[in-house]
mmCIF file of the N, C-alpha and C atoms, coordinates in Angstrom:
data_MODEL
# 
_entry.id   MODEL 
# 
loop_
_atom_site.group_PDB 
_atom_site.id 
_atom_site.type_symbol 
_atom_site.label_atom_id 
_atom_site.label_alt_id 
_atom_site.label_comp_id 
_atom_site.label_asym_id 
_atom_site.label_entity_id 
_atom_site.label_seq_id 
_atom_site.pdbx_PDB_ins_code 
_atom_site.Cartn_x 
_atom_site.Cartn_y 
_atom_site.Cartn_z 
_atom_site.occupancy 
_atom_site.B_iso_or_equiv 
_atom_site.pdbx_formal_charge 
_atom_site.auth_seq_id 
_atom_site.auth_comp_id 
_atom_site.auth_asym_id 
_atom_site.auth_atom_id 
_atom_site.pdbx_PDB_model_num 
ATOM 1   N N  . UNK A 1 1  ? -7.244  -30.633 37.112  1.00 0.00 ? 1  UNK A N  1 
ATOM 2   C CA . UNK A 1 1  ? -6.830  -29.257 37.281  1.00 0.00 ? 1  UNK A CA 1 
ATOM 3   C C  . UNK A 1 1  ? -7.754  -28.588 38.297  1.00 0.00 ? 1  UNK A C  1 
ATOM 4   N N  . UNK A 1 2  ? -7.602  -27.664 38.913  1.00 0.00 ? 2  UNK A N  1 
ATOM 5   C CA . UNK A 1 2  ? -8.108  -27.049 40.229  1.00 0.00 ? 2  UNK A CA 1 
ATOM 6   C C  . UNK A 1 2  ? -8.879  -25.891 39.625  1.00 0.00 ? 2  UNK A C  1 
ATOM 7   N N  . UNK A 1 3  ? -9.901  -24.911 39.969  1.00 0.00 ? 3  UNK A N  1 
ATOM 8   C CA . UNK A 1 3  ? -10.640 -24.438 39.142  1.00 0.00 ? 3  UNK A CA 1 
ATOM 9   C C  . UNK A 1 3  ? -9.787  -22.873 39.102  1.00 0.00 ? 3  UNK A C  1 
ATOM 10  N N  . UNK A 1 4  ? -8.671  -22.998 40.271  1.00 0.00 ? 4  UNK A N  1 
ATOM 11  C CA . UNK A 1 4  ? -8.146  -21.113 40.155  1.00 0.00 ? 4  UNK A CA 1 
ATOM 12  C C  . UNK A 1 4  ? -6.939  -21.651 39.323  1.00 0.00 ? 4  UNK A C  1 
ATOM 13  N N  . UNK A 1 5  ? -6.631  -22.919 39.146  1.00 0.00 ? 5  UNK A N  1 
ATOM 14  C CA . UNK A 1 5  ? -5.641  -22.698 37.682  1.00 0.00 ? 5  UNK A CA 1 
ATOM 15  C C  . UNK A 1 5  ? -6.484  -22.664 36.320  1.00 0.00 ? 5  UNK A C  1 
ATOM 16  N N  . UNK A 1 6  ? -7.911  -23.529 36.269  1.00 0.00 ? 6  UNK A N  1 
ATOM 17  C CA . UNK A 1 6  ? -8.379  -23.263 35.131  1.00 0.00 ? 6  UNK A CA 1 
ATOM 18  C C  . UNK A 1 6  ? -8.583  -21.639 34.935  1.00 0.00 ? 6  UNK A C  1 
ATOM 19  N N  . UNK A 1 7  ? -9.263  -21.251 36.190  1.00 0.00 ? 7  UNK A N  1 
ATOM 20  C CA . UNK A 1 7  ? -9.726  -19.477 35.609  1.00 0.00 ? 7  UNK A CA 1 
ATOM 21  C C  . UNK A 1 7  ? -8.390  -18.709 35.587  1.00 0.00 ? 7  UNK A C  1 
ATOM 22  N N  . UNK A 1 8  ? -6.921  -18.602 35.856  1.00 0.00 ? 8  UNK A N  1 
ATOM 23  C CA . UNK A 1 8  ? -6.366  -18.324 35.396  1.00 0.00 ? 8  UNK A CA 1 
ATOM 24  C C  . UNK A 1 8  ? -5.693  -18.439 33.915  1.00 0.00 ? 8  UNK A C  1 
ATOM 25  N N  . UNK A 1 9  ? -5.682  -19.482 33.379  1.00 0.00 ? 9  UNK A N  1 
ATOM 26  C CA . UNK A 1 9  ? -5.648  -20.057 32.195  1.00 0.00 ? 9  UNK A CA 1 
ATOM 27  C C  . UNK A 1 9  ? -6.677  -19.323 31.172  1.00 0.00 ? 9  UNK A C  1 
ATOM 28  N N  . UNK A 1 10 ? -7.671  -18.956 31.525  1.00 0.00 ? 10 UNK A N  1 
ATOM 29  C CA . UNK A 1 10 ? -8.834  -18.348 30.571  1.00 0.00 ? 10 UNK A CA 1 
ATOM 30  C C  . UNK A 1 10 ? -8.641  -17.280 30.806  1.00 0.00 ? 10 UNK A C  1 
ATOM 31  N N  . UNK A 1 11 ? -8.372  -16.425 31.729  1.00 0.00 ? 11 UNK A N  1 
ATOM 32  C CA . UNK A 1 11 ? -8.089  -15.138 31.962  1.00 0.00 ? 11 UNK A CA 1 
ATOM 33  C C  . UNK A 1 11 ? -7.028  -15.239 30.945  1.00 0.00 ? 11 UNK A C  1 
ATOM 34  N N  . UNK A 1 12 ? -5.405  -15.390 31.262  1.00 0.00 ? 12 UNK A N  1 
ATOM 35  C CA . UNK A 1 12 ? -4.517  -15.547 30.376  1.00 0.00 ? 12 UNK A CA 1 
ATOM 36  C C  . UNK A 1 12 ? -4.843  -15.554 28.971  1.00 0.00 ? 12 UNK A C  1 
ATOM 37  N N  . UNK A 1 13 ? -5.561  -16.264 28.401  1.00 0.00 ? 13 UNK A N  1 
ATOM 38  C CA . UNK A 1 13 ? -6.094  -16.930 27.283  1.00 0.00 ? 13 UNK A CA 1 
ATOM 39  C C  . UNK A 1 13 ? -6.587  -15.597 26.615  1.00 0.00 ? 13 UNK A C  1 
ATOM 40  N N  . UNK A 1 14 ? -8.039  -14.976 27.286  1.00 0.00 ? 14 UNK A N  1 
ATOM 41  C CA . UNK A 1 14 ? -8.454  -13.562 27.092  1.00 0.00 ? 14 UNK A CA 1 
ATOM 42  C C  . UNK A 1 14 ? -8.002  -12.744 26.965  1.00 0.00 ? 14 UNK A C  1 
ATOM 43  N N  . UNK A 1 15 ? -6.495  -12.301 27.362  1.00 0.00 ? 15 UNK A N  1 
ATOM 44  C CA . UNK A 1 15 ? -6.148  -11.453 27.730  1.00 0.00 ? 15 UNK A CA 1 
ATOM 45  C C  . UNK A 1 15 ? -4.829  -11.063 26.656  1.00 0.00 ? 15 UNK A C  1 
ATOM 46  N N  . UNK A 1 16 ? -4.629  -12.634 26.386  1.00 0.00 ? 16 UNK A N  1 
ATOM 47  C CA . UNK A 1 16 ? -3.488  -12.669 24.984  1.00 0.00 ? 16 UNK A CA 1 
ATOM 48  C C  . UNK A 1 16 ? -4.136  -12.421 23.548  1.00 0.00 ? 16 UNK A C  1 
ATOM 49  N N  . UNK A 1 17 ? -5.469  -13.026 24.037  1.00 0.00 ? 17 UNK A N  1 
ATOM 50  C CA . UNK A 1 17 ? -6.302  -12.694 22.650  1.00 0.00 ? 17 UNK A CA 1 
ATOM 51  C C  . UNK A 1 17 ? -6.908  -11.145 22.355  1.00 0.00 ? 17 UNK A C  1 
ATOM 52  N N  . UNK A 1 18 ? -7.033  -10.704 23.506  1.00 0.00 ? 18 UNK A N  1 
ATOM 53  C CA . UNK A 1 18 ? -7.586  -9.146  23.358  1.00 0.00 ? 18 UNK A CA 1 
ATOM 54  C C  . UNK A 1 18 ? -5.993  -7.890  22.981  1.00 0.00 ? 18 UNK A C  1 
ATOM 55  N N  . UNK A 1 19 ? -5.217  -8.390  23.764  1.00 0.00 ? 19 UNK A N  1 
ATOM 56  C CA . UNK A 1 19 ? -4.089  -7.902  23.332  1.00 0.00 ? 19 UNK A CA 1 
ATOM 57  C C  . UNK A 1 19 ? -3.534  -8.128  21.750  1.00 0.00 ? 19 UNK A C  1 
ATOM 58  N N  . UNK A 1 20 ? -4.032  -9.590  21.146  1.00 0.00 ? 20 UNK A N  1 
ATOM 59  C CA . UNK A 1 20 ? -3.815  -9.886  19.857  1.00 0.00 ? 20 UNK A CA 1 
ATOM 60  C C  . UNK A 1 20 ? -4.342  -8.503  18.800  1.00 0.00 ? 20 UNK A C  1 
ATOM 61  N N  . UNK A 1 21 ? -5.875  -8.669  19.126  1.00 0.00 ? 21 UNK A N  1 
ATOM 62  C CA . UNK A 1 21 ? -6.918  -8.212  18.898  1.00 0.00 ? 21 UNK A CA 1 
ATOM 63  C C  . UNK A 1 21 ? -6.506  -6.928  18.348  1.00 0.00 ? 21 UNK A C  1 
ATOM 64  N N  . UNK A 1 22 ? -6.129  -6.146  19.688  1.00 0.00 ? 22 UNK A N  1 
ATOM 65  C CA . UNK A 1 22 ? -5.882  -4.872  19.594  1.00 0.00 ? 22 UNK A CA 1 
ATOM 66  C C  . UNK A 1 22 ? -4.534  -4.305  18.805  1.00 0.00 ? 22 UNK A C  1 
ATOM 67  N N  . UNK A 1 23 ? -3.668  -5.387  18.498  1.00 0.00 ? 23 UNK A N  1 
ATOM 68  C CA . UNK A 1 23 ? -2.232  -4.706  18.209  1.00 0.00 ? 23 UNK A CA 1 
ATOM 69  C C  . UNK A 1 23 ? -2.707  -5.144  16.118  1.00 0.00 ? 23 UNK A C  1 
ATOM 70  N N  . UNK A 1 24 ? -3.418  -5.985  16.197  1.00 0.00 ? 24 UNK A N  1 
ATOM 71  C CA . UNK A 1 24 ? -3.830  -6.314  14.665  1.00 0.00 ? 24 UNK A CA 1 
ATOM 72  C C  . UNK A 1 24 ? -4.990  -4.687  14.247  1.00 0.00 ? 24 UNK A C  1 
ATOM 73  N N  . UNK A 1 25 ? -5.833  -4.419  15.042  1.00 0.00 ? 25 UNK A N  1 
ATOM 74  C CA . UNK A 1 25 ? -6.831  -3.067  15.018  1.00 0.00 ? 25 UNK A CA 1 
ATOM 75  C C  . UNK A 1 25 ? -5.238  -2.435  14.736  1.00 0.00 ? 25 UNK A C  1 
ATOM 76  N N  . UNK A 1 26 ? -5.045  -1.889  15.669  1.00 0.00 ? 26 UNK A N  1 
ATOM 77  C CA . UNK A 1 26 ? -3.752  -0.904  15.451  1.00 0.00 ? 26 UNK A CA 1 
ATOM 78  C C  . UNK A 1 26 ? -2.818  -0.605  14.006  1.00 0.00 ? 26 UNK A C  1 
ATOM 79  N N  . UNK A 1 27 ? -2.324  -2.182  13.386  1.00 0.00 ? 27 UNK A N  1 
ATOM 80  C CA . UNK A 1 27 ? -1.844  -1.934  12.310  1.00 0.00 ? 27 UNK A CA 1 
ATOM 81  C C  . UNK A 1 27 ? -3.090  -1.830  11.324  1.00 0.00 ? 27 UNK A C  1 
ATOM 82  N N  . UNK A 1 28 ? -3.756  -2.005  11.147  1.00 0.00 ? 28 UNK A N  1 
ATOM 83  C CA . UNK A 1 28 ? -4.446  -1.730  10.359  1.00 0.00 ? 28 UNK A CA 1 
ATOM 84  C C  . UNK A 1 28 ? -5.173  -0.545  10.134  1.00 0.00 ? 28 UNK A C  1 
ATOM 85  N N  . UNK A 1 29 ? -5.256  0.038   10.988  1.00 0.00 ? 29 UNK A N  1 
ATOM 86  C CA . UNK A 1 29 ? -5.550  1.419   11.221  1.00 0.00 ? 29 UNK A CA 1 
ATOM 87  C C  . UNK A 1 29 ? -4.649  2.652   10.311  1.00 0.00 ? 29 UNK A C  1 
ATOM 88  N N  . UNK A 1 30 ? -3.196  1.940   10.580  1.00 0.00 ? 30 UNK A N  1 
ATOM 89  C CA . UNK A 1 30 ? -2.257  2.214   10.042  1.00 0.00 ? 30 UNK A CA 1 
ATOM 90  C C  . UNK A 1 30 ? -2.082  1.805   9.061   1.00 0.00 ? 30 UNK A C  1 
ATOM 91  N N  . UNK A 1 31 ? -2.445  0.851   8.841   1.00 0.00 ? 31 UNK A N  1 
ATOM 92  C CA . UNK A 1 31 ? -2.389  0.946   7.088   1.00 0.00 ? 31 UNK A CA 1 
ATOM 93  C C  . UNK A 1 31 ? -2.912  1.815   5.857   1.00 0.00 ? 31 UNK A C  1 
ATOM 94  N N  . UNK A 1 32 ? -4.392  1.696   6.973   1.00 0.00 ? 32 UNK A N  1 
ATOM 95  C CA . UNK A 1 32 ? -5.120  2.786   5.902   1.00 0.00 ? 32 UNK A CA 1 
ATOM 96  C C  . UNK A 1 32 ? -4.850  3.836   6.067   1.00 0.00 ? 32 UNK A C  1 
ATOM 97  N N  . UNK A 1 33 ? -4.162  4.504   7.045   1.00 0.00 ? 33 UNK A N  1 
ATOM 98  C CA . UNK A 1 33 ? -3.983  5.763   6.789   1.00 0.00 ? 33 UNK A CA 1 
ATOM 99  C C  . UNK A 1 33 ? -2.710  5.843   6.203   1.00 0.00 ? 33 UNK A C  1 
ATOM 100 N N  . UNK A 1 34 ? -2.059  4.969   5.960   1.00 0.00 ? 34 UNK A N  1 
ATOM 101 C CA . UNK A 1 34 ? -1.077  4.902   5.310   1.00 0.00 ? 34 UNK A CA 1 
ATOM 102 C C  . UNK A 1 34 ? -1.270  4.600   3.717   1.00 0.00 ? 34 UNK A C  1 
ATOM 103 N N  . UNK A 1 35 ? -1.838  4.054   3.325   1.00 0.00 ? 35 UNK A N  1 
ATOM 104 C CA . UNK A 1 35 ? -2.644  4.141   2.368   1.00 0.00 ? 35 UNK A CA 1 
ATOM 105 C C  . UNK A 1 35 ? -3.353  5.325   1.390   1.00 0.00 ? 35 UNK A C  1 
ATOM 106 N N  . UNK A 1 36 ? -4.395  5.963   2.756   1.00 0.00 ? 36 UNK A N  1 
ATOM 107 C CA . UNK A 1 36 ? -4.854  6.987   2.017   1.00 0.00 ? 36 UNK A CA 1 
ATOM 108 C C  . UNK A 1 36 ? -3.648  8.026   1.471   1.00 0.00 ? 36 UNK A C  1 
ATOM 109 N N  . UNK A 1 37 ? -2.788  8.429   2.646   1.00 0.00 ? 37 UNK A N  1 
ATOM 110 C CA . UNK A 1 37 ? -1.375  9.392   2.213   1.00 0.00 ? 37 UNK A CA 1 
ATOM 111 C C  . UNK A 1 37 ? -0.817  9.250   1.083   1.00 0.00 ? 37 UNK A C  1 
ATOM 112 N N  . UNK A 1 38 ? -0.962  7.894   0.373   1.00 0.00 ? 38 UNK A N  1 
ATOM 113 C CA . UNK A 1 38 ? -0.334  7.313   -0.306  1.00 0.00 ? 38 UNK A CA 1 
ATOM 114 C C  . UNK A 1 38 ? -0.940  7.604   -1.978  1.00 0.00 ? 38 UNK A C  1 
ATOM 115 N N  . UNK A 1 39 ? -2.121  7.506   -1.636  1.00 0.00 ? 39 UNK A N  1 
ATOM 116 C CA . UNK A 1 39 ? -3.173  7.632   -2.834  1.00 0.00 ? 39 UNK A CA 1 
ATOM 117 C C  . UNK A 1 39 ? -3.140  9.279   -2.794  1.00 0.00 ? 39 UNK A C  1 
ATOM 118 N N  . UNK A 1 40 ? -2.908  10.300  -1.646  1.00 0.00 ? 40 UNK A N  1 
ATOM 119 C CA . UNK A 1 40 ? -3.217  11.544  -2.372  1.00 0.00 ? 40 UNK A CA 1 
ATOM 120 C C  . UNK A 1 40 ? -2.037  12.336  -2.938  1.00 0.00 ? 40 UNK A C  1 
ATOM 121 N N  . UNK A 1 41 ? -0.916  11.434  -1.976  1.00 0.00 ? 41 UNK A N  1 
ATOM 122 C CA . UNK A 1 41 ? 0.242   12.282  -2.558  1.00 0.00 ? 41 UNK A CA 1 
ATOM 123 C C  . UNK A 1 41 ? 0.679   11.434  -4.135  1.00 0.00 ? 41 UNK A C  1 
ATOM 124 N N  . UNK A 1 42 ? 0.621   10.618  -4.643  1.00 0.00 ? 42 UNK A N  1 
ATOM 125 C CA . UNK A 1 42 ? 0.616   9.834   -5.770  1.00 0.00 ? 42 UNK A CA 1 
ATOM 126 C C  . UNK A 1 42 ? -0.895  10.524  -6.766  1.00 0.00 ? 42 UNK A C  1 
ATOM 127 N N  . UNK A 1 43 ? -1.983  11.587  -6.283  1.00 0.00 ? 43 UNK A N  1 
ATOM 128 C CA . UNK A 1 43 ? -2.756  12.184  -7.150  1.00 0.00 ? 43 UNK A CA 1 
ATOM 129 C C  . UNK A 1 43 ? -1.825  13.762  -7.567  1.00 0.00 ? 43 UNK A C  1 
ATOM 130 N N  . UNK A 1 44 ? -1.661  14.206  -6.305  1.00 0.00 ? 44 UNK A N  1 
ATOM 131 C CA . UNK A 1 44 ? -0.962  15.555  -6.195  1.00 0.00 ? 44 UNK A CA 1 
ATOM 132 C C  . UNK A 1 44 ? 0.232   15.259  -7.132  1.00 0.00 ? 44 UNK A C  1 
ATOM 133 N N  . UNK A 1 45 ? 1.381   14.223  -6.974  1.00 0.00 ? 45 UNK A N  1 
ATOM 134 C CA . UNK A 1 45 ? 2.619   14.193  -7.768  1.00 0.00 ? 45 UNK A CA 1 
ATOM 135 C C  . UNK A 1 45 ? 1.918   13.607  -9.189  1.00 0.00 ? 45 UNK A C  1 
ATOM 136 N N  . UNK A 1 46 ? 0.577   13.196  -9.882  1.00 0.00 ? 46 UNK A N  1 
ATOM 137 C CA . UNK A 1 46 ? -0.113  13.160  -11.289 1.00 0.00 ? 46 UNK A CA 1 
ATOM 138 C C  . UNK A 1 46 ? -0.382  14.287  -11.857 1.00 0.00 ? 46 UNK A C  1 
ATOM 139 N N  . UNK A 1 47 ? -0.713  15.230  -10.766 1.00 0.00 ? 47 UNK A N  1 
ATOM 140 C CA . UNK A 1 47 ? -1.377  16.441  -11.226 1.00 0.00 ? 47 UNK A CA 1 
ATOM 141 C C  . UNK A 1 47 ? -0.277  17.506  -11.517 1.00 0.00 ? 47 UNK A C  1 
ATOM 142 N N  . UNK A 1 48 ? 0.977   17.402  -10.718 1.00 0.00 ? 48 UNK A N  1 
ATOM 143 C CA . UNK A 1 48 ? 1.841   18.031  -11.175 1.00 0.00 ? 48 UNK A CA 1 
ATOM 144 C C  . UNK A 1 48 ? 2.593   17.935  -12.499 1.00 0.00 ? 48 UNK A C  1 
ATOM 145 N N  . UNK A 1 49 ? 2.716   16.576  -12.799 1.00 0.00 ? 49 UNK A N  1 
ATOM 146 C CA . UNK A 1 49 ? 2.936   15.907  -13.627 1.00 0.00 ? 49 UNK A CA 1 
ATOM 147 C C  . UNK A 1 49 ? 2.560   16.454  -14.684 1.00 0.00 ? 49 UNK A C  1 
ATOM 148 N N  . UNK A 1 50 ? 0.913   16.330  -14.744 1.00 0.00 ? 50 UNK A N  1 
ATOM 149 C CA . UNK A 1 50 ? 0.080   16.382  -15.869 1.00 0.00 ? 50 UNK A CA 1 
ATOM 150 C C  . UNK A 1 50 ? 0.518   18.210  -16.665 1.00 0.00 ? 50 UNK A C  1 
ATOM 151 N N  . UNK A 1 51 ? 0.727   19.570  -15.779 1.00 0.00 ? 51 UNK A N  1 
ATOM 152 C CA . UNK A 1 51 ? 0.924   20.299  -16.008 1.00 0.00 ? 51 UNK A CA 1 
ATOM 153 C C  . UNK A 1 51 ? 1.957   20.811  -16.466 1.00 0.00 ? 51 UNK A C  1 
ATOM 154 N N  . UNK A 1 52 ? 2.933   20.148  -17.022 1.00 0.00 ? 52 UNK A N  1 
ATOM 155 C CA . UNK A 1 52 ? 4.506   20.004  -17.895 1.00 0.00 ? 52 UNK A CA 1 
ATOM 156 C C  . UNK A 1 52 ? 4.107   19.713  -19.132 1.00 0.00 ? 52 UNK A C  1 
ATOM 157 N N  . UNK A 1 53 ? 3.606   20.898  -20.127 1.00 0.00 ? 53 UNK A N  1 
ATOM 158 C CA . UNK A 1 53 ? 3.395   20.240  -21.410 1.00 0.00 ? 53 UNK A CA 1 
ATOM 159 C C  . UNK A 1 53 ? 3.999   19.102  -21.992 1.00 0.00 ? 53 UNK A C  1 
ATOM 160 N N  . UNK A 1 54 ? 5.644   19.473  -21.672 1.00 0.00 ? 54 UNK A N  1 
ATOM 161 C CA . UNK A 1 54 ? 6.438   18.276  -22.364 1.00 0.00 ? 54 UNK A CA 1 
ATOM 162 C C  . UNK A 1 54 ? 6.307   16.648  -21.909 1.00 0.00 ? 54 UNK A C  1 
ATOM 163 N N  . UNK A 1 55 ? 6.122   16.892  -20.222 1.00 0.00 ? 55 UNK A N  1 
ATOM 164 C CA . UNK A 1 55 ? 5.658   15.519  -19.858 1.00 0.00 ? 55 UNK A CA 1 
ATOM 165 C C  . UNK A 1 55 ? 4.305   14.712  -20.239 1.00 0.00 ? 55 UNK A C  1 
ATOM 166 N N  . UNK A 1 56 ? 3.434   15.407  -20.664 1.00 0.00 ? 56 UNK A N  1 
ATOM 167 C CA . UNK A 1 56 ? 1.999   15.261  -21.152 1.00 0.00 ? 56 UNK A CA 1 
ATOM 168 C C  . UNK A 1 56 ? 2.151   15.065  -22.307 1.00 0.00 ? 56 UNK A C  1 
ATOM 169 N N  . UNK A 1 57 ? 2.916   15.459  -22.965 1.00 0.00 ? 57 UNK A N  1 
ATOM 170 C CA . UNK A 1 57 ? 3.268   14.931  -24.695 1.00 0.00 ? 57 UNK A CA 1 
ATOM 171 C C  . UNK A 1 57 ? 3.377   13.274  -24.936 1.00 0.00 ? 57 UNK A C  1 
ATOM 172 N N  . UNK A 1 58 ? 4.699   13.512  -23.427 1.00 0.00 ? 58 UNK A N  1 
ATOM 173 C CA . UNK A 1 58 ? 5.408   12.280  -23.332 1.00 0.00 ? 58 UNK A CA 1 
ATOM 174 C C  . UNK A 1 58 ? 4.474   10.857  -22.997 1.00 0.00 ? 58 UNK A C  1 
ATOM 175 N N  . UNK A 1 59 ? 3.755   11.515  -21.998 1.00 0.00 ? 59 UNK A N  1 
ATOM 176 C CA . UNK A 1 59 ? 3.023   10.603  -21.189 1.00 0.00 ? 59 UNK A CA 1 
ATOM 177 C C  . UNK A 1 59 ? 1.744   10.023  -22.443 1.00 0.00 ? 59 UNK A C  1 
ATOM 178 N N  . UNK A 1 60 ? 1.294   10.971  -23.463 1.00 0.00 ? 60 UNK A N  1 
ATOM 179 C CA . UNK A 1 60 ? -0.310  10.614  -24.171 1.00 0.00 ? 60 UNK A CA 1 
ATOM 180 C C  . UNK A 1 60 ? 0.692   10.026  -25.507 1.00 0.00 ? 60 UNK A C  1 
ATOM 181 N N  . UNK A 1 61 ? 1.843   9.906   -25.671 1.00 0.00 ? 61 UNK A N  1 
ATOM 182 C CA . UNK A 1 61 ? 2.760   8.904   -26.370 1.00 0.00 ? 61 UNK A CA 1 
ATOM 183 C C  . UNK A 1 61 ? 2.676   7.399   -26.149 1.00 0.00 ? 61 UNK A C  1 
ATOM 184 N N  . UNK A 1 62 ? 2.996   7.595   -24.564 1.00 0.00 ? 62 UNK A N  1 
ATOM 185 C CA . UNK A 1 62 ? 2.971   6.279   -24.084 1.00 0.00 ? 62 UNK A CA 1 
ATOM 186 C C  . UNK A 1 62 ? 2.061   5.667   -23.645 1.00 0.00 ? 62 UNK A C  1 
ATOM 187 N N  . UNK A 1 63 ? 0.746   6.231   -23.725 1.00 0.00 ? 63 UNK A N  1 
ATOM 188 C CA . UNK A 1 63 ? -0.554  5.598   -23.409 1.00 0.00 ? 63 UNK A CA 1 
ATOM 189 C C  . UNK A 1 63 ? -1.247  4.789   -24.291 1.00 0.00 ? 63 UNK A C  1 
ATOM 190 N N  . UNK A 1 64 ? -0.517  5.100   -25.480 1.00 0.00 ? 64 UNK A N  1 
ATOM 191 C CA . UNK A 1 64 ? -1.045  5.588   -26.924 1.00 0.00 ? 64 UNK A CA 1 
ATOM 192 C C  . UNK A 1 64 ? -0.007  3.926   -27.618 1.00 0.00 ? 64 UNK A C  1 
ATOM 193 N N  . UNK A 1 65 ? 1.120   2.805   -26.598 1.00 0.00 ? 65 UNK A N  1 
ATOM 194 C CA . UNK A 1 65 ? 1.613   2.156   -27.360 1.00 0.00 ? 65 UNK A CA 1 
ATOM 195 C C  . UNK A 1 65 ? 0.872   0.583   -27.368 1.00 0.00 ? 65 UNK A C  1 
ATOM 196 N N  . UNK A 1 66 ? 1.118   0.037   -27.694 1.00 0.00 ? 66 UNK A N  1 
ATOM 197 C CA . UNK A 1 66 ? 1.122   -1.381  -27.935 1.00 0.00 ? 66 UNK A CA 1 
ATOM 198 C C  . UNK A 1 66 ? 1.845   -2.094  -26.259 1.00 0.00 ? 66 UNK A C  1 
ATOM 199 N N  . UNK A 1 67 ? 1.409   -3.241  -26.041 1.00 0.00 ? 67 UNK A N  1 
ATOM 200 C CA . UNK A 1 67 ? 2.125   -4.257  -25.142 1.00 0.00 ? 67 UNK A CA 1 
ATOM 201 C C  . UNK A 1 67 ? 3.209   -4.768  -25.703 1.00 0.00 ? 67 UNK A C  1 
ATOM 202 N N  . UNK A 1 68 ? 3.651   -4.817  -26.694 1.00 0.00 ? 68 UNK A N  1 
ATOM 203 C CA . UNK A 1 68 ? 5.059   -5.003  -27.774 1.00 0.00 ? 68 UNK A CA 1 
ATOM 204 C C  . UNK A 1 68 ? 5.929   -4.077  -27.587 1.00 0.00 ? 68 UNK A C  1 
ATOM 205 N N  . UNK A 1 69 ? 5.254   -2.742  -27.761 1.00 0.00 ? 69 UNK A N  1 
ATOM 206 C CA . UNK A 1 69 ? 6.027   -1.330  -27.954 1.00 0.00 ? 69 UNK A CA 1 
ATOM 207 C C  . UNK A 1 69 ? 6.495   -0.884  -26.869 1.00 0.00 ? 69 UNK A C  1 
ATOM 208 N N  . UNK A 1 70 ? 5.477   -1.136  -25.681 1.00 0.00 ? 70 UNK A N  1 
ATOM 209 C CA . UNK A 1 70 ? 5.708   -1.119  -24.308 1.00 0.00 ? 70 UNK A CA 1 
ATOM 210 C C  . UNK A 1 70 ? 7.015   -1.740  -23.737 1.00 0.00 ? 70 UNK A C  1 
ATOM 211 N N  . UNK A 1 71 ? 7.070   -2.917  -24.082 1.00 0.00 ? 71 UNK A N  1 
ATOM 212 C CA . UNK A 1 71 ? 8.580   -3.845  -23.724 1.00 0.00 ? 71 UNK A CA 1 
ATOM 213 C C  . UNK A 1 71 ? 9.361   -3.254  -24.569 1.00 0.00 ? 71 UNK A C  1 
ATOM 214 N N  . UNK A 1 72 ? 9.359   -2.959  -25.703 1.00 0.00 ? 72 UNK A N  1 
ATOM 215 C CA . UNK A 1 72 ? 10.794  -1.921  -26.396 1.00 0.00 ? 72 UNK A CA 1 
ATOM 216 C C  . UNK A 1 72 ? 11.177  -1.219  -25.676 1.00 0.00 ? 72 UNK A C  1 
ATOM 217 N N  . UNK A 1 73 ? 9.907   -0.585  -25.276 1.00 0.00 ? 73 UNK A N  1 
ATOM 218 C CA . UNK A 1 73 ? 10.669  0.999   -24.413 1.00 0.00 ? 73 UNK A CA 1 
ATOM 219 C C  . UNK A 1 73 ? 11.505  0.712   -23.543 1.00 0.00 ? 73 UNK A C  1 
ATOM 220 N N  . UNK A 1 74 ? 10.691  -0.171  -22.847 1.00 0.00 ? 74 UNK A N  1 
ATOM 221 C CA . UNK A 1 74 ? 11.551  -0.470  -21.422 1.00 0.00 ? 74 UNK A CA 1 
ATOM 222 C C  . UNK A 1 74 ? 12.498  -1.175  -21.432 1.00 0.00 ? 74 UNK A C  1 
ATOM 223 N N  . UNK A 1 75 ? 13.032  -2.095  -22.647 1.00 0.00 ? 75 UNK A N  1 
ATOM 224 C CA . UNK A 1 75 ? 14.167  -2.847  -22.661 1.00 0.00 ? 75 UNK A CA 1 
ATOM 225 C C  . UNK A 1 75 ? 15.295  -1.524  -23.051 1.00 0.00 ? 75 UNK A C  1 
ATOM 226 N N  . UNK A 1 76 ? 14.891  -0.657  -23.906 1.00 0.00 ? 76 UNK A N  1 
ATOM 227 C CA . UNK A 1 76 ? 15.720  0.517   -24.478 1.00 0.00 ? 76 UNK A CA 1 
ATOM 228 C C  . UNK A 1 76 ? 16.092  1.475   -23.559 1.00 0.00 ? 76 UNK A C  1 
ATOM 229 N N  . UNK A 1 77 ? 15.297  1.783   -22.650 1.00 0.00 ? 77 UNK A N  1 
ATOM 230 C CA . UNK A 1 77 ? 15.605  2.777   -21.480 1.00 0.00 ? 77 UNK A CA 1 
ATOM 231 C C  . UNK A 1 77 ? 16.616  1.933   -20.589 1.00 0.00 ? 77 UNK A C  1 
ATOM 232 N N  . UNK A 1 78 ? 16.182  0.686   -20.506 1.00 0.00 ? 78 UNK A N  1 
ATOM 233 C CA . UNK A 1 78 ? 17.445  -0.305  -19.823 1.00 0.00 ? 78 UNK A CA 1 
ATOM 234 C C  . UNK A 1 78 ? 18.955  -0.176  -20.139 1.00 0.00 ? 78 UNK A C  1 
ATOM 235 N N  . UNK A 1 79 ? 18.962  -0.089  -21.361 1.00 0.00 ? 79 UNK A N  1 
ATOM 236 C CA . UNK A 1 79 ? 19.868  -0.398  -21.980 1.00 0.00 ? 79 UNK A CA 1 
ATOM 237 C C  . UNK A 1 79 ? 20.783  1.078   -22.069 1.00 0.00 ? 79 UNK A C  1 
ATOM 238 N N  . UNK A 1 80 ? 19.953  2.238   -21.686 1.00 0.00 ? 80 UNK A N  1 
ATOM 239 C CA . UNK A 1 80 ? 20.991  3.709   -21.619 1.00 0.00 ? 80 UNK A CA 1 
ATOM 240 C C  . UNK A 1 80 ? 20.663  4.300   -20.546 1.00 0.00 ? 80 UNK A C  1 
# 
């Protein structure tokens, strides 16, 4: 091989890898901020939650069951 096809080849090489590089940085960037959005609006929709007496009844019911009792529920809510 001739040395301006090897240094093209490594250029190339560099250049696919920095481009790799950068589009993997990118999503991930995006993830976490996708992420964080994720975690505050999932605190904000708890907290709303939490302030519905009746849902707070509901909710310290179901905190409150068994791993047995747990699959009842959910086979029973299935079922209507």
């Amino acid at each position: 091989m001739t040395s301006a096809f090897k240094l093209s080849v490594r250029q190339c090489s560099c250049s696919c890898r920095s481009s790799l590089l950068s589009t993997v940085r990118t999503s991930r960037a995006a993830f976490l901020t996708q992420n964080r959005y994720a975690r505050q609006r999932r605190c904000e929709s708890t907290a709303a939650a939490s302030s519905n007496p009746k849902i707070s009844t509901i909710v310290d019911q179901i905190s409150k069951l068994t791993l047995l009792e747990t699959a009842d529920l959910v086979a029973t809510l299935k079922v209507r």
